[in-house]
C-alpha positions in Angstrom: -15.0 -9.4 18.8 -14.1 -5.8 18.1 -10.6 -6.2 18.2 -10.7 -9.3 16.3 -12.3 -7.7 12.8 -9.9 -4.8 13.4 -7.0 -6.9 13.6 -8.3 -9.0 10.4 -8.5 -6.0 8.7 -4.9 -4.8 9.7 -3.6 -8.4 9.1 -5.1 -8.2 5.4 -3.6 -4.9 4.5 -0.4 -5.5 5.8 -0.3 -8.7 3.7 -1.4 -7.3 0.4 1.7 -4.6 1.0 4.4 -7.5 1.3 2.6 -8.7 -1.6 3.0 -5.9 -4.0 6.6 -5.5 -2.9 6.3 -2.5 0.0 8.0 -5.0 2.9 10.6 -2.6 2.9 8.6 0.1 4.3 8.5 0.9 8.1 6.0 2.6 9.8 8.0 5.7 10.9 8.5 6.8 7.3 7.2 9.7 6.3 4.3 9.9 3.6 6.1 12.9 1.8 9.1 10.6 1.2 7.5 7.7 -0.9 7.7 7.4 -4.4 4.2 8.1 -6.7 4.5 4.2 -7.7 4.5 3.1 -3.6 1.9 6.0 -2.6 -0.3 4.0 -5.1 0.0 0.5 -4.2 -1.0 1.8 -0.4 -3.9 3.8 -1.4 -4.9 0.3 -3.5 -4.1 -1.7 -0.7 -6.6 0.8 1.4 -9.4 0.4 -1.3 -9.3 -3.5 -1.6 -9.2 -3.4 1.9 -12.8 -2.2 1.9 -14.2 -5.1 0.1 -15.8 -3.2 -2.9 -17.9 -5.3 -5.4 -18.3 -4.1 -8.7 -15.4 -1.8 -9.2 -13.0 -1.0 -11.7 -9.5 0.1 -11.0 -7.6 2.2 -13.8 -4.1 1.6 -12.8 -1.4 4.2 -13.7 2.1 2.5 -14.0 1.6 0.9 -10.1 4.6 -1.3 -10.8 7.2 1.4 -11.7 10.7 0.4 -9.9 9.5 -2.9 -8.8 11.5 -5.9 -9.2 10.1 -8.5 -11.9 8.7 -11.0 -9.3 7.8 -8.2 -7.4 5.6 -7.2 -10.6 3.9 -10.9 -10.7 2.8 -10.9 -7.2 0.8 -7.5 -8.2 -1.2 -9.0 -10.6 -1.8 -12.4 -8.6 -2.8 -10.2 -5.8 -5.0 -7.9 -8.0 -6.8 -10.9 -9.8 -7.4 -13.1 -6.9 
């Protein structure tokens, strides 16, 4: 049962970064090598990962380089 909420968890993370358009990314990359604009969308995929109510996110140009439908599926992501 443990495992199982972990792995939701991991599942729903790695979802929402497809999502915003970080598919590309592979898990050997170094932090110090991504872009302000991808460092962002990770440390938002961390925080709606936690399941806040009641928060407010002031967003600071999180769709800088991304592709237009790349841009769409941030904001359906971010409002559902």
């Amino acid at each position: 049962q443990i495992a199982e909420k972990i792995l939701k968890e991991i599942r729903e993370r790695l979802e929402f970064l497809v999502n915003v358009g970080l598919n590309y990314l592979s898990l050997s990359r170094s932090a110090e090598t991504l872009s302000g604009g991808e460092a962002q969308r990770i440390r938002l995929a961390s925080q709606i990962g936690a399941g806040l109510v009641g928060v407010m996110y002031v967003l600071d140009e999180p769709s800088i380089g991304l592709h237009q439908r790349d841009n769409e599926r941030l904001l359906n992501t971010l409002i559902h």
